[in-house]
C-alpha positions as CSV (number, residue, x, y, z in Angstrom):
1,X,-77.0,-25.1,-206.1
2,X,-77.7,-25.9,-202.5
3,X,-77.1,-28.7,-200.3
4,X,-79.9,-30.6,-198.4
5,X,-79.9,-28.6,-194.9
6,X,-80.2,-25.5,-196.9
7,X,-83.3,-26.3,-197.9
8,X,-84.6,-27.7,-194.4
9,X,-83.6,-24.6,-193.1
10,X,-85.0,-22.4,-195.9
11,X,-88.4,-24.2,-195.3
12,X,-88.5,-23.9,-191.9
13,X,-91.2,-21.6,-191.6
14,X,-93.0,-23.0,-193.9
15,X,-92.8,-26.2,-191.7
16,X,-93.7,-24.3,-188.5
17,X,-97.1,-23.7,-190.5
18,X,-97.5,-27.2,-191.5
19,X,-96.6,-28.7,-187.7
20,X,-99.4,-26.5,-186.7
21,X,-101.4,-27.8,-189.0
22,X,-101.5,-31.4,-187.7
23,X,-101.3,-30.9,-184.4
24,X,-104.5,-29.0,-184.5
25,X,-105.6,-32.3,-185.3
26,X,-104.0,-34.6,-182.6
27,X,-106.1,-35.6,-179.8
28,X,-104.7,-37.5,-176.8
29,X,-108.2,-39.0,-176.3
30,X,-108.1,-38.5,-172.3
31,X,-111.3,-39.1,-170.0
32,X,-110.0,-36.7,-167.8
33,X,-106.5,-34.7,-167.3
34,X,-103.3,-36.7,-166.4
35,X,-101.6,-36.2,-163.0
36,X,-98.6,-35.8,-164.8
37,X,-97.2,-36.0,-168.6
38,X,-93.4,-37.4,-169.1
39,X,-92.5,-36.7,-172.8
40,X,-89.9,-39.9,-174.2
41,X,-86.9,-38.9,-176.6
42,X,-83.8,-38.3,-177.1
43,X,-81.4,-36.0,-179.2
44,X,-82.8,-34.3,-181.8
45,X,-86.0,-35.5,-181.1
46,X,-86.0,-34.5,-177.6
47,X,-85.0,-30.9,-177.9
48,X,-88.6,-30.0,-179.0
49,X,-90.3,-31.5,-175.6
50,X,-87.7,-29.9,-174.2
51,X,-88.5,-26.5,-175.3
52,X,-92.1,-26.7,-174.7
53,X,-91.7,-27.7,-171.4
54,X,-89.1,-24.7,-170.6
55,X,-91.5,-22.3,-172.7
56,X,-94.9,-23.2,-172.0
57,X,-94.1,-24.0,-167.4
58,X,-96.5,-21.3,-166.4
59,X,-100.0,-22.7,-168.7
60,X,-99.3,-26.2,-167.0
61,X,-102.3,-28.2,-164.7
62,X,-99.8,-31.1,-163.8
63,X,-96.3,-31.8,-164.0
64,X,-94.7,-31.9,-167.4
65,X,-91.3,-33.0,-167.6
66,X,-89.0,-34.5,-170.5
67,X,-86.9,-38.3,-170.1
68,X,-84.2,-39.3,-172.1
69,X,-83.0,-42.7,-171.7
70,X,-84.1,-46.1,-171.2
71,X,-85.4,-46.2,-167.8
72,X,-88.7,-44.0,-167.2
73,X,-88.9,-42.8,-163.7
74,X,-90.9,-45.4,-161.0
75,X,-93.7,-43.0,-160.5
76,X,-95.1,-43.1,-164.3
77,X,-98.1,-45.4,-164.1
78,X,-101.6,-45.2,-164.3
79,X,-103.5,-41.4,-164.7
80,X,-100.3,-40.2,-166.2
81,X,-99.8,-39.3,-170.1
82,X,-96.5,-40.9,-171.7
83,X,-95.6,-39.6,-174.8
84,X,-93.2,-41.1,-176.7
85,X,-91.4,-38.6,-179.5
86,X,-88.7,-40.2,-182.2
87,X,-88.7,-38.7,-185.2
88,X,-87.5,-42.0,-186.9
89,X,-90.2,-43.9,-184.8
90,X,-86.8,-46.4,-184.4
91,X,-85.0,-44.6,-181.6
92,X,-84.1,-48.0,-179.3
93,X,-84.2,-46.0,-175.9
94,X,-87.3,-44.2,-176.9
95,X,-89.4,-47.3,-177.8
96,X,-88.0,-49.1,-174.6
97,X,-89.2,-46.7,-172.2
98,X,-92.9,-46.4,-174.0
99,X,-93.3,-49.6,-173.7
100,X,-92.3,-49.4,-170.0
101,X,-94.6,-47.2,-168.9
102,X,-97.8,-48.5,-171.2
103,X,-97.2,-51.9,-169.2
104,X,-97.0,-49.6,-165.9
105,X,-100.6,-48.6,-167.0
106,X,-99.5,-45.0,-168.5
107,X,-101.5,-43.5,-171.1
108,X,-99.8,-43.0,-174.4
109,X,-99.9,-40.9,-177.3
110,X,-96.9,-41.0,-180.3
111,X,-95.6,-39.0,-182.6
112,X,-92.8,-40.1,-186.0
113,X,-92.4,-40.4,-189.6
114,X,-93.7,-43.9,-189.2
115,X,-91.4,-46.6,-188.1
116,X,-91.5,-49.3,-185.4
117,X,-93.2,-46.2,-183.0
118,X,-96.3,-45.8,-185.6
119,X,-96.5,-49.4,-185.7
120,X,-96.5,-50.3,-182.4
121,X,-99.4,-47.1,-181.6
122,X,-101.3,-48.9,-184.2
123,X,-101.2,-52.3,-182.3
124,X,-102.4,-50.6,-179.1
125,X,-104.7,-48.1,-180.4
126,X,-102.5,-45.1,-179.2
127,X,-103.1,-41.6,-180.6
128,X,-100.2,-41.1,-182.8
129,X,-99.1,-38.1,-185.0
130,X,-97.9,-39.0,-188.4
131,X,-95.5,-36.2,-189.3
132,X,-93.5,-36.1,-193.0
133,X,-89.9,-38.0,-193.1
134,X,-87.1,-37.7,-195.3
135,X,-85.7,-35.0,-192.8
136,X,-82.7,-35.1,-190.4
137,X,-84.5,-34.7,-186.8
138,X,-82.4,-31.9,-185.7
139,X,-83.9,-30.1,-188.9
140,X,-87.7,-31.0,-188.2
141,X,-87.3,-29.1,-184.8
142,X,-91.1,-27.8,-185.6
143,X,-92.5,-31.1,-186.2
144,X,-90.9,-32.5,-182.9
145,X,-92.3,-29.2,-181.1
146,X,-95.3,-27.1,-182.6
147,X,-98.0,-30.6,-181.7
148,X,-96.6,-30.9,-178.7
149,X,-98.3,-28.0,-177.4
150,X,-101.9,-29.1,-178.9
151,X,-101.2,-32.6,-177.2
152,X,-101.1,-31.1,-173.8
153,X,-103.8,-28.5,-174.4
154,X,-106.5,-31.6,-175.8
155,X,-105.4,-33.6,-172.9
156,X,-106.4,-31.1,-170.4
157,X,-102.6,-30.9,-168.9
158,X,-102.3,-27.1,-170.1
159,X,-104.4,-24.1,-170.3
160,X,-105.7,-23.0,-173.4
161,X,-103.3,-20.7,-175.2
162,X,-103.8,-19.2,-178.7
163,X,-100.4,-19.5,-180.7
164,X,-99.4,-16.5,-182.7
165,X,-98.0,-18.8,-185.5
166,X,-99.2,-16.6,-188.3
167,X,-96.9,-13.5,-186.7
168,X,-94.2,-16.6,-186.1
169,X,-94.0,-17.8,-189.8
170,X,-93.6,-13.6,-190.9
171,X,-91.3,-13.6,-188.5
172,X,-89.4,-16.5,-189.9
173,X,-89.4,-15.5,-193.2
174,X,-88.3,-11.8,-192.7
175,X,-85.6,-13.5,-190.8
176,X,-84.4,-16.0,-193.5
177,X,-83.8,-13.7,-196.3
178,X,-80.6,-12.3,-194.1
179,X,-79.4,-15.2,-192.3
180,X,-79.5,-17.5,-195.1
181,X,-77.8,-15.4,-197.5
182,X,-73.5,-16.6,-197.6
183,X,-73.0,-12.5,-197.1
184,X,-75.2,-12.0,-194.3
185,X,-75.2,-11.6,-190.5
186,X,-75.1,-15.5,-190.2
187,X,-72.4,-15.8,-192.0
188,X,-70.7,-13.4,-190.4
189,X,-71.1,-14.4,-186.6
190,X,-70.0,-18.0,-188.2
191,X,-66.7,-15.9,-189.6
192,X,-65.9,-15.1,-185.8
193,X,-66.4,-18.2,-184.2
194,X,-64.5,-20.2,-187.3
195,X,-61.7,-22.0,-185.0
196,X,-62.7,-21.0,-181.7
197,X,-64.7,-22.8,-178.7
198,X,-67.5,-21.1,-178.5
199,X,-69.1,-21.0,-175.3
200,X,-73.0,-20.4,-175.4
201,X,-74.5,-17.9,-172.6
202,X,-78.1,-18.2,-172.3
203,X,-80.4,-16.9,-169.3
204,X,-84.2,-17.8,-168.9
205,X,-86.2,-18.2,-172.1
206,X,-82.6,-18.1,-174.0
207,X,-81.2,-21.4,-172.5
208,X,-82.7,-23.9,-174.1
209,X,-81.9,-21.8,-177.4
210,X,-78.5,-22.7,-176.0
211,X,-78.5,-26.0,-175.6
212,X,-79.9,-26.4,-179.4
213,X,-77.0,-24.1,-180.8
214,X,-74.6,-26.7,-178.8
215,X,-76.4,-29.5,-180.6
216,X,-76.7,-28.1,-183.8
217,X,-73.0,-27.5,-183.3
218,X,-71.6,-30.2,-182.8
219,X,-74.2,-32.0,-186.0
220,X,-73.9,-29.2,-188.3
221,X,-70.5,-27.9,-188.0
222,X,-68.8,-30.9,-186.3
223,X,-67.7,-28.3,-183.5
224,X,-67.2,-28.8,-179.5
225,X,-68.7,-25.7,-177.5
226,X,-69.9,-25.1,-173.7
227,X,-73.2,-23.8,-172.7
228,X,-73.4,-21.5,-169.8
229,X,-77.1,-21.4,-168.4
230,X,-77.8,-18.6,-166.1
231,X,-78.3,-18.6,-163.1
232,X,-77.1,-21.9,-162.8
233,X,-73.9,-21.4,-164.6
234,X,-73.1,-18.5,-161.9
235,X,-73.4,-21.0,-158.9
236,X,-70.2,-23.6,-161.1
237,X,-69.3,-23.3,-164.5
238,X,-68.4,-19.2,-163.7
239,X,-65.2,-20.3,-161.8
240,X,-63.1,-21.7,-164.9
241,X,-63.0,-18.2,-166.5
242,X,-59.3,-18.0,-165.6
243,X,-57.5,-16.3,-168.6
244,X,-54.2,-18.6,-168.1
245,X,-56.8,-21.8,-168.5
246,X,-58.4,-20.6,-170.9
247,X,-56.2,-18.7,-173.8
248,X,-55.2,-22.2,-175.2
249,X,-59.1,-23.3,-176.3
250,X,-59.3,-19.4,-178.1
251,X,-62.9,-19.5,-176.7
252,X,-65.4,-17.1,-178.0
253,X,-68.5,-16.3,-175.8
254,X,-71.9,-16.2,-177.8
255,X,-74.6,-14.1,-176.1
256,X,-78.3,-15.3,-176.8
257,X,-80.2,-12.1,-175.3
258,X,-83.7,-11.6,-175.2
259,X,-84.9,-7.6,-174.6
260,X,-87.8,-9.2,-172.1
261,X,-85.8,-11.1,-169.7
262,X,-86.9,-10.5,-166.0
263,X,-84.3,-8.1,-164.7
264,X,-82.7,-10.3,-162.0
265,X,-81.1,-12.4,-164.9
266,X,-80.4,-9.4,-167.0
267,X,-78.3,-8.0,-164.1
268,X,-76.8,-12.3,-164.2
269,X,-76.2,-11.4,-167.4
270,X,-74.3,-8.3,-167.3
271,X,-72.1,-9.5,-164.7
272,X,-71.2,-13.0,-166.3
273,X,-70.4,-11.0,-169.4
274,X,-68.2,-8.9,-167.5
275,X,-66.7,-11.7,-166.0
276,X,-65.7,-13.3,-169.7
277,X,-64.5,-9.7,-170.5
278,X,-62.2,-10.1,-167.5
279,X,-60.5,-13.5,-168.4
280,X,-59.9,-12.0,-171.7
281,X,-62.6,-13.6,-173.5
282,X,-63.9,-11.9,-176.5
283,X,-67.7,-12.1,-177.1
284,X,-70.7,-11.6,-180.1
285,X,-74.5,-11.2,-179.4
286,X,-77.3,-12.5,-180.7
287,X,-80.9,-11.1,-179.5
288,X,-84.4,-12.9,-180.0
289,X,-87.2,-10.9,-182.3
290,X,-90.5,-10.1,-181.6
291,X,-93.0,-10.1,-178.5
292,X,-94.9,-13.2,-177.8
293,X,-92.6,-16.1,-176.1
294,X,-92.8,-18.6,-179.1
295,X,-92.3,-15.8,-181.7
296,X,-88.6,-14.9,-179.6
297,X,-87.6,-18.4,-178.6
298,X,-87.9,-19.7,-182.5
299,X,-86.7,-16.3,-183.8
300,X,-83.2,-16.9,-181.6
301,X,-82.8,-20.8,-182.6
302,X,-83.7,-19.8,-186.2
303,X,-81.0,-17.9,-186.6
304,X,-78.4,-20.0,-184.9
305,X,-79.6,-22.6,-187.2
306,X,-78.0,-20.5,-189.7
307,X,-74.9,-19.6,-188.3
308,X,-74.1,-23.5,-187.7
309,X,-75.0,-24.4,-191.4
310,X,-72.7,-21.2,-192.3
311,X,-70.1,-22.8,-190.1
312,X,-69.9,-25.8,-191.4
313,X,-69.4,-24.5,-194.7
314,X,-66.5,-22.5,-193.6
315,X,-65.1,-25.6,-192.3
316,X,-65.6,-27.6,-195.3
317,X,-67.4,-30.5,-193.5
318,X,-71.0,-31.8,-194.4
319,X,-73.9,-30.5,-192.4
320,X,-76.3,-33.0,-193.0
321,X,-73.8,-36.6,-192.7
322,X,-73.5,-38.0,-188.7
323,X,-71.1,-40.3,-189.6
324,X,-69.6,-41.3,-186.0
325,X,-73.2,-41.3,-184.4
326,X,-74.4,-43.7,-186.7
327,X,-71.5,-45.8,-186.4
328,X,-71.8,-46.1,-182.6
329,X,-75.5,-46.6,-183.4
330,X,-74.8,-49.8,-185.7
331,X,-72.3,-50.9,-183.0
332,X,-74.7,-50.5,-180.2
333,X,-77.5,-52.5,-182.5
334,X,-74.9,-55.4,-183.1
335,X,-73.9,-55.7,-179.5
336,X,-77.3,-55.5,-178.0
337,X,-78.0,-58.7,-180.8
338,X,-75.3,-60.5,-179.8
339,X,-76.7,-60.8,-175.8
């Protein structure tokens, strides 16, 4: 019998599909294009915005860019498109900052499972995407991601670009029936990280792959790990890889390569491994499938997906509970009251 994640995971492409689906159908209901579009969220549901905005930089008309926290930036205002993104539609931050920049005269369009998002969309007549609930938010990473892109295009912020997602849910599935299984490649990269600190090396398309496989984890698996974002991580992070520092964390460098990355940051790439292999650092590779951008990108985070449930497992710890966060979330809530 399997557990809950299991089954988000295992119906991932099918929910890839589905987040198409309805976001063929979301219209941000713009006169004309925005100057600029600020996507609102935060965790799990701000990875998605994330992800299109790293992915989809070169089809923009306008500035796109991704706020987490309370305080939107001063400049949101009038001919700009807010879009508020909470899978709950009850993320406190997220609801604070829509509602700052609608009174600045923003634009808005929503998307949740319903909540105090949906209702307050509904109050101002704001285009808002009704997705399904009943999933964790890290697991409905197509839900949070796939509309996204029809948003922009309907608004007139990005160029029109068709979306291989027939090629991405084959892909998906040919992927699942081997990552999934407890005896398969998953499993067995989760086998050499059990009890190490992994350290995530991504460059260019592969970073924000990175930055997910850190979330998911420290969710999934209840694990600490670093990312190391290339080229970035070569101007900082690059000189702690000292082998006397770091023997005592056993780290273990995870590799997230993708075949079509621009030589300069393949060259990044060889020497930073090089540079691990130095400090004595052993490593494991992962590579994205396919050819189109989308089809790579959610090839790479499907299978860590995998590897972070198989983890967990190893560790005997519950890939689907949050415990601590919602603790500090209740505690947060009952402070705020109190003022």
């Amino acid at each position: 019998m399997h557990d809950q994640m299991w089954t988000w995971l295992n119906e991932f492409p099918q929910q890839m599909k589905h987040a198409a689906e309805l976001g063929a159908t979301w219209d941000a209901g713009l006169s004309n294009p925005p100057r600029a579009v600020v996507f609102l969220g935060i965790g799990g549901s701000a990875i998605g915005a994330a992800i299109v905005t790293e992915l989809f930089a070169q089809y923009f008309r306008c500035p796109v860019i991704v706020h987490r926290g309370v305080s939107p930036p001063a400049w949101v205002g009038e001919d700009c498109l807010a879009v508020a993104v909470s899978y709950s539609g009850n993320t406190s931050e997220t609801l604070e900052a829509f509602q700052q920049t609608l009174d600045a005269g923003a634009d808005g369009a929503s998307i949740s499972s319903g909540g105090k998002l949906a209702e307050l969309a509904a109050a101002r007549a704001i285009p808002h995407l009704m997705i399904p609930g009943g999933i964790m938010p890290r697991a409905a990473l197509g839900y949070t991601s796939i509309p996204l892109i029809y948003l922009l295009q309907s608004a007139g912020a990005m160029k029109s670009a068709e979306l291989p997602v027939q090629k991405l849910v084959a892909e998906l599935t040919r992927l699942r029936a081997d990552w999934s299984d407890r005896s398969g490649a998953g499993m067995g990269i989760a086998r050499r990280i059990l009890r190490r600190f992994p350290i995530v090396v991504g460059a260019g398309l592969t970073n924000s792959a990175a930055r997910r496989f850190q979330a998911q984890l420290a969710e999934n698996s209840k694990v600490l790990a670093q990312t190391f974002e290339i080229p970035e991580a070569m101007h900082n992070v690059i000189e702690t890889l000292d082998l006397a520092a770091l023997e005592p964390l056993r780290p273990i460098a995870v590799y997230l390569e993708d075949p079509q990355t621009p030589e300069e940051l393949r060259i990044l790439m060889s020497l930073a491994r090089r540079s691990f292999q130095n400090a004595g650092v052993e490593g494991v590779i992962l590579q994205t499938e396919g050819t189109e951008d989308l089809i790579r990108l959610y090839s790479l985070i499907h299978k860590l997906d995998w590897v972070s449930y198989h983890l967990a497992a190893l560790r005997n710890v519950d890939p689907v509970g949050i415990p601590l966060i919602m603790g500090l979330k209740e505690r947060y809530v009952a402070q705020k009251t109190k003022k």
